[in-house]
C-alpha positions in Angstrom: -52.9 45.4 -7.9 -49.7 47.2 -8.6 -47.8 44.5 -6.6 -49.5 41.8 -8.5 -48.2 43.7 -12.1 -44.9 44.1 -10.5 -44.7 40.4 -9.7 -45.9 39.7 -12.9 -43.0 41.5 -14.4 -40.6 40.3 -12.6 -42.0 36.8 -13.5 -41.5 37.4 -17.4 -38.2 39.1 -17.1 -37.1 36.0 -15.6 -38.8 34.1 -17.9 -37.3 35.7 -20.9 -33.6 35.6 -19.4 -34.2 31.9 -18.9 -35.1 31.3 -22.4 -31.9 32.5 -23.6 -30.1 29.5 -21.7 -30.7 27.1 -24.3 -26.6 25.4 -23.3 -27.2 22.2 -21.4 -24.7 20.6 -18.7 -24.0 17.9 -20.7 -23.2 20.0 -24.0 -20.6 22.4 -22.0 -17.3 22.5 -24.3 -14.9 20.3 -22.5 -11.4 19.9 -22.3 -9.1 17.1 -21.6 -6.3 17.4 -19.7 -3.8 16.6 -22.3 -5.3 18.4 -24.6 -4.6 21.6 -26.2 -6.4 24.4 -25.6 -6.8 28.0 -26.9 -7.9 29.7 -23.5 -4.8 30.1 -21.8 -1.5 31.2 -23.3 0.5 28.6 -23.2 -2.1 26.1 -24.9 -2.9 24.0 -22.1 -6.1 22.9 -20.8 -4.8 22.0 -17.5 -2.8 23.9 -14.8 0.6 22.5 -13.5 0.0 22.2 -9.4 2.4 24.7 -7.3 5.8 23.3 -6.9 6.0 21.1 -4.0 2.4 20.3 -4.0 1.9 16.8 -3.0 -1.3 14.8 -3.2 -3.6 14.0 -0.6 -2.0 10.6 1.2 1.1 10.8 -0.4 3.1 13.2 2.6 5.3 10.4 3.4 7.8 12.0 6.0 8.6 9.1 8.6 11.7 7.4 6.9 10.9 4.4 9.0 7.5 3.9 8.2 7.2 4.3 4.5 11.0 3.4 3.2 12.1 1.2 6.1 14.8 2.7 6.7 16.6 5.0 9.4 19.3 7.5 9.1 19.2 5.8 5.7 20.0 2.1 6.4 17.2 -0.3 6.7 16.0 -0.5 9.9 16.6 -3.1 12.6 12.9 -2.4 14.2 9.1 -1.8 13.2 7.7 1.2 13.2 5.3 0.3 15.9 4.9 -2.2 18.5 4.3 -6.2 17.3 1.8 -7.2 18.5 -0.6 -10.9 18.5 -3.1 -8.9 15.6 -0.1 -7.6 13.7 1.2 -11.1 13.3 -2.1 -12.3 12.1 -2.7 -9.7 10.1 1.0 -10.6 8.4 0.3 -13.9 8.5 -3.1 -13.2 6.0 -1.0 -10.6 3.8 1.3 -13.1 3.4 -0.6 -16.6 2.4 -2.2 -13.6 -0.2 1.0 -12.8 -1.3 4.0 -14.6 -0.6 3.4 -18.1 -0.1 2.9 -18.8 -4.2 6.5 -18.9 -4.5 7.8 -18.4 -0.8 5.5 -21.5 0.5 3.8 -21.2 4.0 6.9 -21.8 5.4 9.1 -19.5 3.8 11.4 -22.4 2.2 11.1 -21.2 -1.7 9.4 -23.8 -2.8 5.7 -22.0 -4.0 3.8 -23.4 -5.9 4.9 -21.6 -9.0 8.1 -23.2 -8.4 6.9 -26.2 -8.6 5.2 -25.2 -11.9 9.0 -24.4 -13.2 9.5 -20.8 -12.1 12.7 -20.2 -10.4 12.9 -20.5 -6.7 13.3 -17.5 -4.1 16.1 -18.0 -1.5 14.7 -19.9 1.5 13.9 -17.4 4.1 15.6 -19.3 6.7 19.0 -18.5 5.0 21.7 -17.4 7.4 22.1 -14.3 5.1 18.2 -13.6 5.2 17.6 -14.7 9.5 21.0 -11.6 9.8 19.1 -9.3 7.6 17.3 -6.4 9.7 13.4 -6.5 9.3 13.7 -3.3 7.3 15.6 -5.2 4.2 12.2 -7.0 3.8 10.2 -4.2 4.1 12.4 -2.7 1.4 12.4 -5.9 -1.1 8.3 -5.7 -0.4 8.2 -2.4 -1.5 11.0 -2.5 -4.3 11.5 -5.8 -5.2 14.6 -7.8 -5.8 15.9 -10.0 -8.5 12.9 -12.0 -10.0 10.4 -10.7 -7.4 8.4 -8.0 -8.7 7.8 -4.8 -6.2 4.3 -4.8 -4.5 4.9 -0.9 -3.1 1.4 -0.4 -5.1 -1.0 -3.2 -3.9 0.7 -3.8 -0.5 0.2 -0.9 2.1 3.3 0.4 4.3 1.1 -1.0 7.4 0.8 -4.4 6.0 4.6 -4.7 4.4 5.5 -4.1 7.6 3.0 -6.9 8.7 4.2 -9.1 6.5 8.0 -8.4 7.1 7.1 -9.0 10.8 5.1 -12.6 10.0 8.5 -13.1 8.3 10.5 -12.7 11.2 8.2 -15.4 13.3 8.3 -17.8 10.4 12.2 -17.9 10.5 12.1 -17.7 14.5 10.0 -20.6 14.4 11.8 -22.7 12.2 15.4 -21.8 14.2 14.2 -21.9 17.4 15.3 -24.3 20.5 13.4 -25.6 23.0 15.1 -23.5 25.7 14.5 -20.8 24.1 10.0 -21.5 24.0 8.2 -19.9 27.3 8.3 -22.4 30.6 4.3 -22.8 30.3 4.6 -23.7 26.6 7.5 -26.0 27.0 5.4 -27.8 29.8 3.2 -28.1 27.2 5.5 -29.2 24.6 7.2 -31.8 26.7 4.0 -32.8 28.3 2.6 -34.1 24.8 3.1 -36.8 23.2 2.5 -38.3 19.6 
């Protein structure tokens, strides 16, 4: 019986502690971050991070892969091997986009600029076939002249992509016939219109 009192108690001391949370979750005071604030010193509602801190996805040490460039110039490779889904993948990225004022070809002639906007260079400029792939990847992620940057909706992976996809569109359009594979060029010469 003594144990059942005890319990008992216990029960209304609980009780009785509980009553006196009448704050809800939703009615905690709140403070925005840009607001001021009289809890710490300095007025602020919000800590400044530790020096250096940088966010979570945004440690970007490999020069190559996330400013195309190495030892500082742009770079004259990729940052990993080309490969048949990497071209594809570039080839997608870019018809999304690139071709509304680069064309599928690459020529400048979007159809924006058809609608009166001013006209890219043609990618299969002498100037733009010279460039290393890394300029690309740098105008993708900057921009240049009229063309805006897309660093923000373009990932490093697919700017690279794309600047690769580049690279086939203006080998395609400058190649010669000696330079296409024997078993293609079989092919090639084998058909006829």
């Amino acid at each position: 019986m003594a144990a059942l009192r005890s319990l008992v108690g216990a029960f209304a001391v609980c009780a009785a502690a509980l009553a006196g949370c009448t704050q809800q979750m939703a009615e905690q005071p709140r403070c925005g971050p840009l607001e001021a604030s009289t809890f710490f010193a300095d007025e602020r509602c919000a800590r400044q991070p530790v020096e250096g801190t940088v966010a979570r996805g945004y440690l970007h040490l490999d020069e190559h892969l996330y400013a195309g460039k190495v030892d500082g110039r742009p770079a004259d490779t990729l940052p990993f091997p080309v490969t048949r889904q990497l071209l594809e993948r570039g080839q997608e990225r870019f018809n999304i986009y690139c071709t509304p004022c680069h064309d599928h070809l690459g020529s400048g002639q979007g159809m924006i600029v058809r609608r009166g906007f001013s006209p890219p260079p043609s990618l299969h400029i002498e100037r733009l076939r010279l460039a290393p792939v890394g300029h690309f990847f740098d105008v993708i992620s900057n921009g240049y002249g009229a063309m805006p940057n897309y660093g923000k909706q373009v990932s490093p992976h697919d700017r690279w992509a794309i600047a690769a996809y580049m690279r086939a569109l203006q080998l395609s359009q400058h190649a010669t016939l000696a330079e296409v594979p024997d078993e293609a060029r079989q092919q090639l010469q084998g058909a006829t219109p």
